[in-house]
N, C-alpha and C positions, 0 to 999 in steps of 0.2 A: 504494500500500500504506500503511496507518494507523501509526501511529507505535509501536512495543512499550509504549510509556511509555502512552498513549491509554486512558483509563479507561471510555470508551466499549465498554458489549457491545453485541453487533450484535442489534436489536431493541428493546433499551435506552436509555434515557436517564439521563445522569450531568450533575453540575455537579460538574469539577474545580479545585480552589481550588489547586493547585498547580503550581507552571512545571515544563514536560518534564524528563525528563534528560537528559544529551549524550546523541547516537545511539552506540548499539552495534557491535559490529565484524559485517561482513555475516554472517559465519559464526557466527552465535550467533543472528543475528536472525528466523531462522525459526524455529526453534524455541520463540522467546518469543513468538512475536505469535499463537501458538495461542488458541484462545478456550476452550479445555478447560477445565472446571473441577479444584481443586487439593481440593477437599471437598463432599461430598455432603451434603445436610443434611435431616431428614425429620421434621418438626414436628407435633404431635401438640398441639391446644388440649385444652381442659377439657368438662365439660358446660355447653354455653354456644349461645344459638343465632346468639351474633356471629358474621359469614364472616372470611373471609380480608380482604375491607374491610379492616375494624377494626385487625387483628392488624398489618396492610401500613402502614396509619397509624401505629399505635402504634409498628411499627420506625422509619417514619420519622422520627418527631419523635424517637426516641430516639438514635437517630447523627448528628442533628442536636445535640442536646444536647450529646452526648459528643463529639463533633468540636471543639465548641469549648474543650475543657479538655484537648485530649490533642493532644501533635506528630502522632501518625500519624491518618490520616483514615481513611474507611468512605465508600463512594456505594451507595446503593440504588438498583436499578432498577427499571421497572414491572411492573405485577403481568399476569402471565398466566394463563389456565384451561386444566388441558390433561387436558379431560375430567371427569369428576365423581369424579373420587377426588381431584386435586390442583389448588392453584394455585399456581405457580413464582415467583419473581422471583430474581435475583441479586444478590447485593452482593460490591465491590472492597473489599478491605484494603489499603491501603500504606502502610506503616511510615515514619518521617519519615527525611528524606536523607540519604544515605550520604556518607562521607566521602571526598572524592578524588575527588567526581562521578560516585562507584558509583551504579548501579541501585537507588532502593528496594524493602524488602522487599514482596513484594502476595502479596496469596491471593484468589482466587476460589471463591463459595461460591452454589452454587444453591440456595435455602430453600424446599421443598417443604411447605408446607401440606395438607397430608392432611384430605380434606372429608370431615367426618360433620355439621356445621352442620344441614344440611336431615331428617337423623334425629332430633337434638335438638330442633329445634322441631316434629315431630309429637306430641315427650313431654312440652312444654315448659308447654303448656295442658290437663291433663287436667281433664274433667268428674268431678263431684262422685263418681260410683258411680268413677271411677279413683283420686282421691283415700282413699277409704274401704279399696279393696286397696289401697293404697300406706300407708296408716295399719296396716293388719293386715298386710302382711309384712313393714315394717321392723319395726313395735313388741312385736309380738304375734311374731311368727317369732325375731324379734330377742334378744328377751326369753328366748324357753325353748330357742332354739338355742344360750345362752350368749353369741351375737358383739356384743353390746352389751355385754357384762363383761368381755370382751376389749379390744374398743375402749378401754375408761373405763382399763383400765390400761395399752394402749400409748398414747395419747395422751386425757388427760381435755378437753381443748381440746376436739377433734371431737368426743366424748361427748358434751359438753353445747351443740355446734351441732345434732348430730345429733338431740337428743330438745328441742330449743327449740319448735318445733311444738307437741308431745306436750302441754308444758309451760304453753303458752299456750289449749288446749283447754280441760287437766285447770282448767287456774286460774278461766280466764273462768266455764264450767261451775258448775263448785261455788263461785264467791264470787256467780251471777247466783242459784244456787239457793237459797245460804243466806240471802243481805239479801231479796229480793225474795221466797219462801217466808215468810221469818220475817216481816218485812212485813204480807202476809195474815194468816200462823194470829194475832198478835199483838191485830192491827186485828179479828180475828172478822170478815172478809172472806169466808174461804173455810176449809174443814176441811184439815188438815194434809197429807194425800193430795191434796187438788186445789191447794194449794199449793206445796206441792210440786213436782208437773203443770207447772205454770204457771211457776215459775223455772228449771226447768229447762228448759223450750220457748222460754223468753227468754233462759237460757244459751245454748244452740248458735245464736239468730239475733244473738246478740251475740259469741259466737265465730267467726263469718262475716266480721264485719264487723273484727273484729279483726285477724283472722288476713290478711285481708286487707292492711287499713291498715301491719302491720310486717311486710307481705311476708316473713313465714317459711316459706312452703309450698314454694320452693323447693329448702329444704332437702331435705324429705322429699321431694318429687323426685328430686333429687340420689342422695339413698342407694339409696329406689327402685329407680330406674336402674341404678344400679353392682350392686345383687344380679342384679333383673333380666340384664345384663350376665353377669355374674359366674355366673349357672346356664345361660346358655347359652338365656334365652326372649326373646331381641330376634330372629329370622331375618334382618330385615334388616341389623344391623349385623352379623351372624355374616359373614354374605355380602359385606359391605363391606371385614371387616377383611382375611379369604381374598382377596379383588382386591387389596386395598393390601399385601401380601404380595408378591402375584407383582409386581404393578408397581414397587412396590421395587426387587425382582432386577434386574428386565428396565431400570432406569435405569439401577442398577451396571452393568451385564453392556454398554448403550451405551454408556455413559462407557468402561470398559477396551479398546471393541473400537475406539475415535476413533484415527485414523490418524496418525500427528505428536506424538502427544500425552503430553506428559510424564507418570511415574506418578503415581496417584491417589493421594494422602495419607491420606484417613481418608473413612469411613461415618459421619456421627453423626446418631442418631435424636434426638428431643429429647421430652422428653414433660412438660405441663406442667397442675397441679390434675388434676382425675382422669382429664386426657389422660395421663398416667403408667401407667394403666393398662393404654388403646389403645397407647403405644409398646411395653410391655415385653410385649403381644399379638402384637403383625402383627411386631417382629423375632425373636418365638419361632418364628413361623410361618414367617419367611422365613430362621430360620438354616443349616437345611438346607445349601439350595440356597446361600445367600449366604456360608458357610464354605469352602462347595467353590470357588467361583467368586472368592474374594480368597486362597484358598491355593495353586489350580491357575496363578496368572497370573504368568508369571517377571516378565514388566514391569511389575508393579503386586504385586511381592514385597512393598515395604513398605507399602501398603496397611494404617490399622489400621480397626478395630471401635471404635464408640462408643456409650454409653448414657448420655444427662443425663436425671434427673428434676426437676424443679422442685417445691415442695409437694406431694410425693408423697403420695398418701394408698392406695397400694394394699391395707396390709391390711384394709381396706373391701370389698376384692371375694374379699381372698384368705382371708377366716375365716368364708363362709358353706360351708354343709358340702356343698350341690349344684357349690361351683366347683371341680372335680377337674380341668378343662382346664387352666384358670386356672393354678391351681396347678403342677400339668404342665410348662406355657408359665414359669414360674417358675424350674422345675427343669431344663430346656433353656437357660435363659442363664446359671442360674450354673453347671453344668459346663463351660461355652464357657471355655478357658483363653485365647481372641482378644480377651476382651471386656472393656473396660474399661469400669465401671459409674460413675458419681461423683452422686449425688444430693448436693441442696443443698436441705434445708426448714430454715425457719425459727423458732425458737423461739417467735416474736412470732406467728407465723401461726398462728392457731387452729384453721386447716381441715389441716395438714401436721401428718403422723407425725412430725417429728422426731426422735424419740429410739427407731424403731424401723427399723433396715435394710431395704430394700427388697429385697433379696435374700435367698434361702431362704439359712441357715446350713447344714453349713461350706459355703462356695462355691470356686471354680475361677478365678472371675474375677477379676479386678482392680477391687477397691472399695475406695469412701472416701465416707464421709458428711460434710458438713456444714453448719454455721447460718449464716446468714449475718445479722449484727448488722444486721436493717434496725429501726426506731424507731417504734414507734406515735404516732400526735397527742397530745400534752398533754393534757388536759383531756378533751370530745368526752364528756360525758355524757347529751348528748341520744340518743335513739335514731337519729332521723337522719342525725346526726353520725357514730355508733355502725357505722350501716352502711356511712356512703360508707369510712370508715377499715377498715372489713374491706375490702371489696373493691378498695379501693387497697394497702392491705399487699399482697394476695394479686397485685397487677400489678407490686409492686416486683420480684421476680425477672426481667421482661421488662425492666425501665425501665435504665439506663446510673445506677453509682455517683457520688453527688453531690462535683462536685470533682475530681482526678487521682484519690486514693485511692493505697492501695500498689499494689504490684506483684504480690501475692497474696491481694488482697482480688478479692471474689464480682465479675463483671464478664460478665453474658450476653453481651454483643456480642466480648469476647474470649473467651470460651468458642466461640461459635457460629461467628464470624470471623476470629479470629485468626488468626497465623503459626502458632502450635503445634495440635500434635495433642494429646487429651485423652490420650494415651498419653506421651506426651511430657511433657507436667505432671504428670502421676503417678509418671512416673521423675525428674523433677527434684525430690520431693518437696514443693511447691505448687500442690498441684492447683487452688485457691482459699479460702486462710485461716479450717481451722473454728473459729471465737470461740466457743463455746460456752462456754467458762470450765470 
């Protein structure tokens, strides 16, 4: 039999940098060397067509990081698929040594990766006639629906990533039409209508190439998508999110029914960039059933509910006037009086609502917003520069705080890992230090 202390899950590979603890008294020790997990964990990425790879990498190197500035350690184990809705892997917490040759504190936490990757990159490349309806229903929809004057006053940040595209069209356009137009009618080249013609047919093949070279079309992509989304015209993510729903359930529902197995601690979904939107989806969908199923269970009485957003940006999908599910699915978690909500966007991050609650007001649940002080580059006024700083701001939420840090500063891996339940830092009143000033 393996040692309770043994970091080792079965399946798994660990590298534990720490010496055992004395052994236990026999009567105590079945009970610990269960492999049950202590939190369920249900990850929700962005519009992005990275897999689980990436994300698997990026944790790793990041508790790698953090392990070396903090007494308690993290081991990550390897990645499995189990199925096309998820890819699993687990990680151990244990808290640095007890005193008196007590047991460290550990948590075991299964990190379910929820696969939508391979629907993203069906969206990820559209041809030109996609682009063109992707141009008329954010801008043009956008525009006389109001939800772009909406957006400009809950967050002006996303506003103007939102219409950067638009911006780059309208400019190249009319500055190719007006030098290169005026050019001709000047020179007595051509009459002012064929000159015309002509800069502006060199407009749009030099707005091609632009748009291109600062890669901003994913933007509009992006928003695209989340309406698309948001009105309910994707069939197949409809259908993806309804499976990842029930399969949800049905991993809570195996976990409760583990035989030996100490009560479960907490549910927590995690939903991150406009994967926020897919989390606070498929837990609307699954709270039904997964309220009944963590309320009915005597042995899993303390059982809590969790929701983390990361650079939320749901009111993107939740102010076109087609998303009444959406919305719905809104209004289903903030009645939930089980649910403890806590978003964390960031001021700095240009693509996060920050200063707009991600829950319908007044709510039932237990929420708390907040910024978390990450730092833009210095300088970085090339555009290049320009972009790799946005989309590294926007991975600081995953990345581990540079340094210890306090004790109630922003900290995903003890959010996601830790000993506490997000219920538990909510009643301790740190849930993770909003600096917004």
């Amino acid at each position: 039999m393996a040692s309770p202390d043994d970091t080792t899950i079965p399946g798994e590979d660990f590298i534990d940098t720490l010496a055992p603890a004395p052994p236990l008294a026999p009567a105590v020790e079945p009970r610990l060397q269960t492999d049950a997990p202590d939190r369920l964990v249900f990850f929700f990425s962005g519009f992005d067509p990275k897999s689980a790879t990436f994300y698997h990498r990026l944790f790793k190197s990041g508790i790698s990081q953090r392990n070396a500035a903090h007494d308690e350690t993290l081991a990550l184990g390897k990645r499995h698929r189990i199925g096309r809705w998820a890819s699993v892997w687990t990680s151990l917490w244990r808290g640095p040594a007890a005193k008196l040759g007590g047991r460290p504190v550990t948590m075991r936490t299964p990190g379910h990766f929820m696969r939508w990757d391979e629907i993203v990159r069906q969206q990820w490349r559209g041809a030109q006639l996609g682009l063109s309806r992707d141009y008329w229903n954010v801008y043009a929809k956008g525009l006389s629906t109001g939800v772009l004057k909406r957006i400009w006053r809950a967050a002006p940040g996303a506003f103007w990533m939102a219409v950067f595209p638009l911006a780059v069209g309208v400019l190249t356009i009319s500055t190719c039409t007006l030098v290169i137009g005026g050019v001709l009618v000047v020179s007595g080249l051509a009459s002012a209508v064929v000159a015309v013609g002509v800069g502006f047919a060199i407009g749009v093949l030099a707005w091609r190439l632009v748009a291109r070279w600062v890669d901003c079309e994913w933007l509009l992509r992006l928003y695209a998508f989340v309406r698309e989304q948001a009105v309910g015209d994707v069939p197949a993510l409809e259908a993806r999110l309804d499976e990842m729903a029930a399969r949800l359930v049905e991993a809570v529902e195996a976990r409760m029914r583990q035989p030996g197995a100490a009560p479960l601690k907490e549910i927590m979904v995690i939903g991150y960039s406009s994967g926020t939107i897919m989390a606070a989806t498929v837990l609307a969908r699954a709270m039904p059933k997964l309220a009944d199923v963590v309320d009915s269970r005597r042995t899993n009485k303390g059982a809590t509910l969790a929701l983390v957003t990361l650079g939320q940006c749901i009111p993107i999908a939740a102010e076109w006037p087609g998303a009444g599910r959406f919305r719905h699915d809104l209004d289903v978690l903030a009645e939930s009086s089980v649910l403890t909500w806590h978003d964390y966007s960031a001021s700095s991050d240009r693509a996060a609502f920050w200063r707009s609650p991600p829950w319908p007001q007044a709510a039932l649940l237990k929420g708390y917003q907040a910024s978390p002080p990450f730092k833009a580059a210095a300088g970085a006024l090339q555009f290049a520069t320009m972009r790799r700083d946005r989309r590294e701001m926007h991975l600081q939420y995953l990345r581990p705080p540079r340094g210890r840090g306090a004790e109630d500063s922003y900290d995903f891996f003890q959010l996601a890992c830790g000993p506490q339940t997000l219920a538990e830092r909510h009643v301790d009143g740190k849930p993770a230090g909003d600096l917004r000033g």
